[in-house]
C-alpha positions as CSV (number, residue, x, y, z in Angstrom):
1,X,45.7,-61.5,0.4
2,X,46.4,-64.0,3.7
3,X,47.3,-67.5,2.9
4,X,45.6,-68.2,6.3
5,X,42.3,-69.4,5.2
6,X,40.6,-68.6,8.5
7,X,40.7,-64.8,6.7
8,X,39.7,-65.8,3.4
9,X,36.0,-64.9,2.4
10,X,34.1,-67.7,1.5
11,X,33.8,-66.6,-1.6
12,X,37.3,-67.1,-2.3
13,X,37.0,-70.3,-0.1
14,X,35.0,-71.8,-2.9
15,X,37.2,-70.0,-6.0
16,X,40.5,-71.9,-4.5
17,X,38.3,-75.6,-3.5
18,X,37.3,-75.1,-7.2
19,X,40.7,-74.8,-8.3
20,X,42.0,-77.6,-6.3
21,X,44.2,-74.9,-4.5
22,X,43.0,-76.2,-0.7
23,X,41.5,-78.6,0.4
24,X,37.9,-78.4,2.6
25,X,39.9,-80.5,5.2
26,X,42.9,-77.9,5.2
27,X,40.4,-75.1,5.7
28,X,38.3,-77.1,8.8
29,X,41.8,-77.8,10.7
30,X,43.0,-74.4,10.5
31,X,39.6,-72.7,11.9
32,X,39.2,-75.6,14.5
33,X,42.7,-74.5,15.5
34,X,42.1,-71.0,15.8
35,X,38.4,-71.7,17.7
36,X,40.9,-74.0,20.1
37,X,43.2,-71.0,20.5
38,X,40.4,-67.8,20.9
39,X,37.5,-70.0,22.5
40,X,39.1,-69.0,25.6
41,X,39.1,-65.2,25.2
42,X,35.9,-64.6,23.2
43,X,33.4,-67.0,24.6
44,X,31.5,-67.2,21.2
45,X,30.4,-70.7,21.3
46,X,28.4,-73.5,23.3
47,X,29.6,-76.0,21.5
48,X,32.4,-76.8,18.6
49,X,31.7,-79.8,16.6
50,X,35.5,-80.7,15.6
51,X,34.6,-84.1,15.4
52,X,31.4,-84.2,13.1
53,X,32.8,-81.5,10.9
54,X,36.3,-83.1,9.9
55,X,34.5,-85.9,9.2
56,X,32.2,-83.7,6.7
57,X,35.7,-82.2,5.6
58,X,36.9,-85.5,4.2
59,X,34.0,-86.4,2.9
60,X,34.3,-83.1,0.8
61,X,37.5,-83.7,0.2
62,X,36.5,-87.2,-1.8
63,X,34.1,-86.0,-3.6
64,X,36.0,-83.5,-5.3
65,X,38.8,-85.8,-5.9
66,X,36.3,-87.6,-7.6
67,X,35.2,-85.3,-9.8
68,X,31.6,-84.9,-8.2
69,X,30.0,-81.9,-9.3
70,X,30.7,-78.6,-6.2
71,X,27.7,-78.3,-4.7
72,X,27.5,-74.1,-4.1
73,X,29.0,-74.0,-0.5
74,X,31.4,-77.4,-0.3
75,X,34.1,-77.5,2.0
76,X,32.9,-73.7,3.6
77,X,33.1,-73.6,7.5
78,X,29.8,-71.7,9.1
79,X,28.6,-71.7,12.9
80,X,24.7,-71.5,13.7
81,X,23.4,-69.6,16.5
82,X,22.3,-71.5,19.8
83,X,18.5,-71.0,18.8
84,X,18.4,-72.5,15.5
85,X,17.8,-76.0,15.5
86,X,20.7,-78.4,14.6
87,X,19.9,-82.0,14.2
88,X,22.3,-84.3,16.6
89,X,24.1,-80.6,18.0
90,X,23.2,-79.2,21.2
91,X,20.4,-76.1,21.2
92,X,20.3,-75.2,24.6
93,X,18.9,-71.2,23.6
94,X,21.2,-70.1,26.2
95,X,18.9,-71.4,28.8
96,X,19.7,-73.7,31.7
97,X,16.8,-76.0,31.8
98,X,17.3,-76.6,27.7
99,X,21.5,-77.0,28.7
100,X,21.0,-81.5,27.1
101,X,17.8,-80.2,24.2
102,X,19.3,-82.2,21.4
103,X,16.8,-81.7,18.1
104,X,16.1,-84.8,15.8
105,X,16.2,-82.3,12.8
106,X,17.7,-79.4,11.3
107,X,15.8,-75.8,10.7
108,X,15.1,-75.2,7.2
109,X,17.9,-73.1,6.8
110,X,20.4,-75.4,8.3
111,X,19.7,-77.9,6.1
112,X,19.5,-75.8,3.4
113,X,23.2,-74.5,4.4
114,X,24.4,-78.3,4.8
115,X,22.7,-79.5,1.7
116,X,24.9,-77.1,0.0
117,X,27.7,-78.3,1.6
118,X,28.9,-76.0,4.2
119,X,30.7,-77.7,6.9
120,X,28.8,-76.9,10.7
121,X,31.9,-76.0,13.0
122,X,29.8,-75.3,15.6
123,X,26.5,-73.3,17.9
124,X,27.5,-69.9,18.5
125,X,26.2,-67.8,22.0
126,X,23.0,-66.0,22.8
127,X,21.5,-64.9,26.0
128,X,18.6,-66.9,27.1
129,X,16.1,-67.0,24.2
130,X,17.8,-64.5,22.4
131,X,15.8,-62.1,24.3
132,X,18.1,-59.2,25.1
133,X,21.1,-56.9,22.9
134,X,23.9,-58.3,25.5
135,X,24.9,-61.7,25.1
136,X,25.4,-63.3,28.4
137,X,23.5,-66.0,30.0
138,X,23.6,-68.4,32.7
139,X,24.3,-71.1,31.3
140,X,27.3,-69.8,29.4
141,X,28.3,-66.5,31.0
142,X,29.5,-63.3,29.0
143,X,30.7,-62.9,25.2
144,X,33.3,-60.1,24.8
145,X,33.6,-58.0,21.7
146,X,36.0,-59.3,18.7
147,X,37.8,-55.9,19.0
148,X,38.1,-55.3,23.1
149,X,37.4,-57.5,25.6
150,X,36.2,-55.0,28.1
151,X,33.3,-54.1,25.2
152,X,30.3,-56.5,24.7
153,X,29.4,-58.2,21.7
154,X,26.0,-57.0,21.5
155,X,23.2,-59.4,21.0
156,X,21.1,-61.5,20.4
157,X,23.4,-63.0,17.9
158,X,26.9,-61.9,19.6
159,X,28.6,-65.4,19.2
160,X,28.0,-65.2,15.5
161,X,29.3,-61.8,15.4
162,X,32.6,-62.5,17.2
163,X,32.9,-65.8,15.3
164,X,32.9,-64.7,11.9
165,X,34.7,-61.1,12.8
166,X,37.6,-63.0,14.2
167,X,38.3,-65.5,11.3
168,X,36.4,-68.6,13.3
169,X,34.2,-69.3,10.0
170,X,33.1,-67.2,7.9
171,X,29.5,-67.4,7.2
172,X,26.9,-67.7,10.7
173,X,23.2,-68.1,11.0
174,X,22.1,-65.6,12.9
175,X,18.4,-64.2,14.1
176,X,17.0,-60.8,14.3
177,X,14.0,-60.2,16.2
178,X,14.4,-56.6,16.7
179,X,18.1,-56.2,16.1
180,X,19.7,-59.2,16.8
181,X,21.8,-59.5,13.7
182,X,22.0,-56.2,12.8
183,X,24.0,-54.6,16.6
184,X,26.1,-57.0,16.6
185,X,26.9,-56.8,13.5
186,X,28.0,-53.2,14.1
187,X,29.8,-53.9,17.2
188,X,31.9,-56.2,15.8
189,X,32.2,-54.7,12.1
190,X,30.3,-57.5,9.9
191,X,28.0,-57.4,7.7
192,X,24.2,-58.0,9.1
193,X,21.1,-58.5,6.8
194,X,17.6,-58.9,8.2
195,X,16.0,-60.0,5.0
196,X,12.5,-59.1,3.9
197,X,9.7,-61.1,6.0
198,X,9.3,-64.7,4.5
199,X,12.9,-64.7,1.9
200,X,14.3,-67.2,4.5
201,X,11.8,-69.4,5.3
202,X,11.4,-69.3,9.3
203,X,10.6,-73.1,10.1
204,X,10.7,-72.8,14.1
205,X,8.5,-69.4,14.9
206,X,5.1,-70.5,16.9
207,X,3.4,-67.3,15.0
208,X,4.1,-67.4,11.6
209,X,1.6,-65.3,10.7
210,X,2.5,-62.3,13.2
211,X,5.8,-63.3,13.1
212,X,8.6,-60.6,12.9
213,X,11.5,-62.8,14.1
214,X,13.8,-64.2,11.0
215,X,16.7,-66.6,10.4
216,X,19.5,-64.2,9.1
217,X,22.8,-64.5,7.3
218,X,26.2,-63.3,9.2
219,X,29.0,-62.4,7.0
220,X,32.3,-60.3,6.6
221,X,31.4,-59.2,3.9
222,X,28.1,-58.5,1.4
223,X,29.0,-61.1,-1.1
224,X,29.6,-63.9,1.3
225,X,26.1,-62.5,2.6
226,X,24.6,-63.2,-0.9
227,X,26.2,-66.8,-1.2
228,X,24.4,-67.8,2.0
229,X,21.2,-66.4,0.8
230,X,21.4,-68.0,-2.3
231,X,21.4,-71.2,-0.3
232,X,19.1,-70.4,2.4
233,X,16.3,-68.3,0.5
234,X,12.4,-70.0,-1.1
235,X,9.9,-71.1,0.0
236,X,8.9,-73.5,2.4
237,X,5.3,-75.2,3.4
238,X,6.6,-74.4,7.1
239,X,6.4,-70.5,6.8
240,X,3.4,-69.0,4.8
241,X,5.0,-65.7,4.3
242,X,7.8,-68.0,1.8
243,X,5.0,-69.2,-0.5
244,X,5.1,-67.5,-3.8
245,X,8.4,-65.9,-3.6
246,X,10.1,-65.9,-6.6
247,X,13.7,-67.3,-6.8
248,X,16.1,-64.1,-7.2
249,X,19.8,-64.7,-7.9
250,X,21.0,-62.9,-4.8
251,X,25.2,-63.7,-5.8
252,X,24.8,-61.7,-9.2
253,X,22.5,-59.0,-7.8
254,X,25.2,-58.5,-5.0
255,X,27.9,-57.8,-7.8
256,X,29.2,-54.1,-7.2
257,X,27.8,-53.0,-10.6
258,X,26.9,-49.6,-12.0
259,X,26.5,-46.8,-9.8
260,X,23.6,-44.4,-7.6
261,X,22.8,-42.3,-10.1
262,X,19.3,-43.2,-10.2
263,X,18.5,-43.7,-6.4
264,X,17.5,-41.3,-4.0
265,X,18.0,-41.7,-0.4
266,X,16.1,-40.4,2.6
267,X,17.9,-40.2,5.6
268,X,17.9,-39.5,9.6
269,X,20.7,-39.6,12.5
270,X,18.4,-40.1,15.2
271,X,14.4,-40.1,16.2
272,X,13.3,-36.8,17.6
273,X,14.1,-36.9,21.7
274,X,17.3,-39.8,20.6
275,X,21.0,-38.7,20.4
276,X,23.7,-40.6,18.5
277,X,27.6,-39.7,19.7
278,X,29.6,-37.6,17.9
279,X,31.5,-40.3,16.6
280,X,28.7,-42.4,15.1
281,X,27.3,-38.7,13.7
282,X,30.9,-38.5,12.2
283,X,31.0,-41.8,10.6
284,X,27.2,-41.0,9.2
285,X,27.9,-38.1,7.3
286,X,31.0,-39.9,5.5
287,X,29.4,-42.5,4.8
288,X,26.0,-40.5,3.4
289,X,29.1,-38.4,1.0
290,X,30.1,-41.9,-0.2
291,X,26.5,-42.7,-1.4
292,X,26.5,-39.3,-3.1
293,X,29.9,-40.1,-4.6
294,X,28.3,-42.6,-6.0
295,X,25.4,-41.0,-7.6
296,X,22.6,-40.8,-4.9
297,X,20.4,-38.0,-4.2
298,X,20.2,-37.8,-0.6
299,X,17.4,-36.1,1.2
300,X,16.9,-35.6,4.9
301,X,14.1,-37.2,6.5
302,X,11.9,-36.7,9.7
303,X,12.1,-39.2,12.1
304,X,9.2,-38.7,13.4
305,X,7.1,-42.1,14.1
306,X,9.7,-44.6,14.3
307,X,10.2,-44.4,18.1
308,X,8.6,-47.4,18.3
309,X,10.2,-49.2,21.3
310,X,6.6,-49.2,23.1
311,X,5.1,-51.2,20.3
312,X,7.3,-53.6,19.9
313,X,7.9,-54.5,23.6
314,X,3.7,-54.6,23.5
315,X,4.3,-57.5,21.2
316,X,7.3,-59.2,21.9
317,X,7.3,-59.6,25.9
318,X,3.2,-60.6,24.9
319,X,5.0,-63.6,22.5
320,X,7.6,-64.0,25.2
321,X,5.1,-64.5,28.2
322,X,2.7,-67.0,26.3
323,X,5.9,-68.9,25.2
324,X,7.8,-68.8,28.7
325,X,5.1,-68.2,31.4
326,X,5.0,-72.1,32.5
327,X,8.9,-72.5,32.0
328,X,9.5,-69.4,34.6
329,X,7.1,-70.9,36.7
330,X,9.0,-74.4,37.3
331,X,12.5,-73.1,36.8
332,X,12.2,-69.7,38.5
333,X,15.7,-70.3,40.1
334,X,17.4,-71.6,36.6
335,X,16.7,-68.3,35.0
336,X,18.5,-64.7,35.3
337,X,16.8,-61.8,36.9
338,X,16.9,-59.9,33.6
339,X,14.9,-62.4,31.7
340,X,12.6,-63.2,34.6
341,X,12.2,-59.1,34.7
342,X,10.9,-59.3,31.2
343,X,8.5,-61.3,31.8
344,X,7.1,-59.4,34.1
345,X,6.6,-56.4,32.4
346,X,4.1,-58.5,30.0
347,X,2.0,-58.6,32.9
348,X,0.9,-55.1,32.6
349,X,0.0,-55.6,28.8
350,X,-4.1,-56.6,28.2
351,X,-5.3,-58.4,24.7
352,X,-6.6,-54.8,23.6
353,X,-3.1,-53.5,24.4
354,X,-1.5,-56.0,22.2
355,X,-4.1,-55.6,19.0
356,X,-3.5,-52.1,19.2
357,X,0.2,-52.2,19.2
358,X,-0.8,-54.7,16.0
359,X,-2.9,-52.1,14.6
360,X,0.1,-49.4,15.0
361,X,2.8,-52.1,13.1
362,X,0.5,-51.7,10.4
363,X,0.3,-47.9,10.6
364,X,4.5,-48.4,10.8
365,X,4.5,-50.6,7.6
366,X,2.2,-47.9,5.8
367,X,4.4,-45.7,6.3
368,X,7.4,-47.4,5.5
369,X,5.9,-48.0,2.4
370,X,4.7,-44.6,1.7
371,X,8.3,-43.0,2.3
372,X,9.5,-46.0,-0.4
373,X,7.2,-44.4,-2.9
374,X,9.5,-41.7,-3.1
375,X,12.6,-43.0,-2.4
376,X,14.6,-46.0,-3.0
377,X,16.7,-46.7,0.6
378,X,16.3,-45.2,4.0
379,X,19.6,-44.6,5.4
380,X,20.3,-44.5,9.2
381,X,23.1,-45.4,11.8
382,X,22.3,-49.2,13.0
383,X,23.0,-48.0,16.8
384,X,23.5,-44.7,18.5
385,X,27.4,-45.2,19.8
386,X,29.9,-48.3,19.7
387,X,29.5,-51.3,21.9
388,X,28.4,-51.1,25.1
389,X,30.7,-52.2,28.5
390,X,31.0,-55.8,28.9
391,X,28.6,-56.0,32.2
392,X,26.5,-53.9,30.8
393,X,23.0,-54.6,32.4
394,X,19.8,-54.1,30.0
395,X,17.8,-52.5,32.8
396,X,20.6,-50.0,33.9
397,X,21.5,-46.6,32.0
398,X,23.2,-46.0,28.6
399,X,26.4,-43.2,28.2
400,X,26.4,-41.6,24.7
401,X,29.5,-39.1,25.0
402,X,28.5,-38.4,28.6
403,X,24.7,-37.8,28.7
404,X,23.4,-40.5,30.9
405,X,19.8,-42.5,29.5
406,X,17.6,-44.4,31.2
407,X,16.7,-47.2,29.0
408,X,19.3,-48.9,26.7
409,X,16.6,-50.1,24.3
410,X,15.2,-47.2,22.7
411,X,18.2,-45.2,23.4
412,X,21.1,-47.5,21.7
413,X,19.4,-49.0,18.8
414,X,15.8,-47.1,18.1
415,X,16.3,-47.7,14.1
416,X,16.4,-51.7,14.4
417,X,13.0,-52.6,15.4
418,X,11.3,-50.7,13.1
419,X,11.9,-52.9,10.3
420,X,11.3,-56.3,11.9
421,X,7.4,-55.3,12.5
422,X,7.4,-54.2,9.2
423,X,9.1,-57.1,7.2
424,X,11.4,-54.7,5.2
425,X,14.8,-55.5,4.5
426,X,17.6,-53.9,6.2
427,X,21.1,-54.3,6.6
428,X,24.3,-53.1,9.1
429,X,27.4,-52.2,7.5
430,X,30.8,-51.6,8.7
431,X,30.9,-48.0,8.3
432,X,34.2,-46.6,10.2
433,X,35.2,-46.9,13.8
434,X,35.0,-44.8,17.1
435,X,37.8,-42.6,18.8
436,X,37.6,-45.9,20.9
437,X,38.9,-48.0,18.0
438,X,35.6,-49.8,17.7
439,X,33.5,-50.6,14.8
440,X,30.3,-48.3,13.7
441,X,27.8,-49.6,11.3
442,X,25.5,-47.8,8.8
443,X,22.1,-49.2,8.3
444,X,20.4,-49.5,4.8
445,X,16.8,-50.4,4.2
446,X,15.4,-51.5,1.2
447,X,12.2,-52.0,-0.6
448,X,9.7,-54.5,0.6
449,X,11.3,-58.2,-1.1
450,X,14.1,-55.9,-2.3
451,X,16.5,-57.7,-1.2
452,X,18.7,-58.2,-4.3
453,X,18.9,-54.7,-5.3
454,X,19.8,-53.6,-1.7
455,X,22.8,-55.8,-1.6
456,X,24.0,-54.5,-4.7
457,X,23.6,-51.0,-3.2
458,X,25.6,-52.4,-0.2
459,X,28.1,-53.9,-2.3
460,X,28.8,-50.4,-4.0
461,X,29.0,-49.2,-0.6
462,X,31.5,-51.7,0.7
463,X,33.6,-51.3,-2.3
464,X,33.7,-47.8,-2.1
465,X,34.6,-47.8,1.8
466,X,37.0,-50.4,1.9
467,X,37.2,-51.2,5.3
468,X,37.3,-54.8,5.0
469,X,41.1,-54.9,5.1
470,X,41.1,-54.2,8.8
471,X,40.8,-57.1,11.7
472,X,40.5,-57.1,15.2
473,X,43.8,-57.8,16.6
474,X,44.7,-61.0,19.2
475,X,41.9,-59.9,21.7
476,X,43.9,-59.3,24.7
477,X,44.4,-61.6,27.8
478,X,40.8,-60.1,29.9
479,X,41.2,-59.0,32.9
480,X,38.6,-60.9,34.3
481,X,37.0,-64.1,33.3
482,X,35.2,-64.6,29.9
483,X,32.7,-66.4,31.9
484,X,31.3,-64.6,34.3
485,X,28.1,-64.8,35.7
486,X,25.6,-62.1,36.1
């Protein structure tokens, strides 16, 4: 095990502050010196909040010298993405005419996190809004992959996705609103839930009741994943999906315990007219001889109905005009093309066209629901071939092992969407890596609420793939700036 405690898990971040073995203030210099010293290269965060979170360090740091009872996350460094509301810290959501929005309060689960004493090192990148799978904006430019600089990150959530797979905190609030936790999370080989819809209460969504948008947890691994749920999870008067939930003890329901034996697992590689590389195929049916190994019974599946792309643009750019309409109007110029371009497409989409794409999310959760009768997890890859070139543009063409595709959407990550319209939990785990030496992640989807019993799936999983002993080396010197511009 590293004595460096930027590659220490939280979990055995808390074990050793228990013990007295470090301190929380030893643990925020060391990952404030190795933002300072990667910052440069990855291009993960808007803002680092060395000041404010030393100052939280000693405080720490004297109350466990004083005996004061640990509170479940003291001293434990963790970055929020630059959409999620931070009380006195910059939220600019990647946007130029929000580059000085300073909130008065913290989302739910912020305060929730900081309550429970995690330390805030600092906001993490997104493009604008979060509204695309590339994180670049132009307010902040581009942010490379942990393992290759000439790779993106993915998005929405890329900064937390660099930041926590290259040891610069090790927990991250993320979002997913069809993805956004979960590609990332494969590009750069973390661990990305997308809980069930209303397990993290949601306090900033304008829709709660349509929502399908969530505050996520970003981890290296699935029991640091379960320690920030613990904290972050119940109910809230803000979110109306939250009410009622019953508590569930996520950190011993994410133990590796027992085995499959009793599970059966339905599967897919890809959607019927969708190809996934040969490498990600590889990695897939290693990983689906691992869940047999451990006892599953796993049965192929048709893919047919969860091409779904159409719907959930139907929604989304609907949500996205209403919310962005007036803002595009007065800062046309402010705003990239790509954004801008996405708001146009909502032109073309009428009221009836948005009920009926509400009417098929039901359909899609039916369905869901009805394959979950009969089985326990769907099993899929989280995206069709490793990260994607660094400009990458979301209107031009995808390359899966040479075949050329139209639209990078539907054809890179056709299994994430899905499950935000339907609210069921599902997860990205590090699964193997590409000929290219990038990361590949395997995608697990659980019951409806779940979400405990899914992470001890994943845990089993994890354990039985070991591939958490691998890190991105020093990402190399790029060979052009980390903030360009589109």
């Amino acid at each position: 095990m590293s004595d460096d405690p930027c590659f220490l898990s939280a979990g055995e971040l808390r074990r050793q502050i228990g013990a007295k073995e470090i301190s929380p203030l030893e643990i925020t210099r060391a990952v404030l010196a190795r933002v300072e010293r990667l910052q440069p290269l990855l291009n993960c965060f808007i803002e680092i909040c060395a000041d404010r979170a030393l100052a939280e360090a000693r405080d720490a740091e004297r109350r466990i010298m004083a005996g004061d009872p640990l509170r479940g996350l003291e001293g434990i460094p963790f970055t929020v993405k630059d959409i999620v509301n931070t009380k006195d810290v910059r939220t600019t959501f990647g946007a130029i005419p929000y580059r000085d929005n300073v909130p008065d309060h913290d989302a739910v689960a912020v305060a929730r996190l900081r309550a429970a004493g995690a330390i805030l090192i600092g906001k993490t990148t997104t493009p604008e809004f979060g509204t695309k799978c590339l994180t670049d904006s132009p307010l902040f430019g581009r942010t490379r992959n942990a393992w290759s600089a000439e790779r993106s990150s993915g998005g929405s959530s890329g900064g937390a996705a660099v930041a926590v797979a290259s040891g610069l905190a090790p927990l991250a609030v993320a979002t997913d609103g069809g993805g956004s936790t979960r590609i990332p999370a494969a590009c750069n080989g973390v661990v990305g839930l997308k809980q069930s819809n209303g397990v993290i209460p949601h306090s900033q969504v304008q829709d709660a009741f349509g929502n399908q948008t969530y505050v996520t947890p970003m981890t290296r691994n699935v029991a640091d994943t379960a320690l920030m749920m613990q904290a972050m999870a119940g109910e809230d008067a803000s979110d109306p999906w939250s009410i009622g939930i019953p508590p569930a003890d996520f950190i011993a329901g994410a133990l590796p315990r027992g085995d499959l034996k009793d599970k059966k697992i339905l599967f897919c590689l890809a959607p019927p007219g969708r190809k996934a590389s040969a490498d990600v195929a590889a990695a897939f049916k290693a990983s689906l001889k691992t869940l047999e190994a451990l006892g599953a019974d796993c049965e192929e599946m048709a893919g047919d109905g969860f091409d779904v792309e159409p719907i959930w643009r139907a929604i989304n750019h609907t949500v996205w005009r209403t919310r962005f309409e007036k803002l595009a109007a007065e800062h046309r110029d402010a705003l990239s093309e790509t954004f801008l371009r996405q708001l146009g497409l909502a032109q073309r989409i009428s009221g009836a066209d948005y009920q009926q794409a509400m009417f098929d999310r039901t359909i899609l959760f039916r369905r869901v629901q009805s394959l979950l009768q009969h089985a326990d997890l769907l099993v899929m890859p989280t995206i069709s071939r490793t990260a994607l070139p660094i400009g990458q543009d979301l209107f031009g063409t995808i390359d899966i092992d040479g075949e050329v595709f139209s639209d990078v959407r539907p054809n890179w990550f056709p299994w994430t969407m899905p499950f935000n319209m339907t609210g069921h939990p599902a997860v990205s785990l590090p699964c193997g890596f590409g000929a290219d030496g990038l990361p590949i992640g395997l995608q697990l989807v659980g019951r409806f609420r779940g979400d405990a019993e899914l992470l001890r799936v994943c845990a089993l999983f994890e354990a039985a793939q070991n591939e958490l002993d691998r890190w991105p080396a020093a990402v190399p010197t790029p060979t052009a700036s980390c903030t360009n511009r589109d």
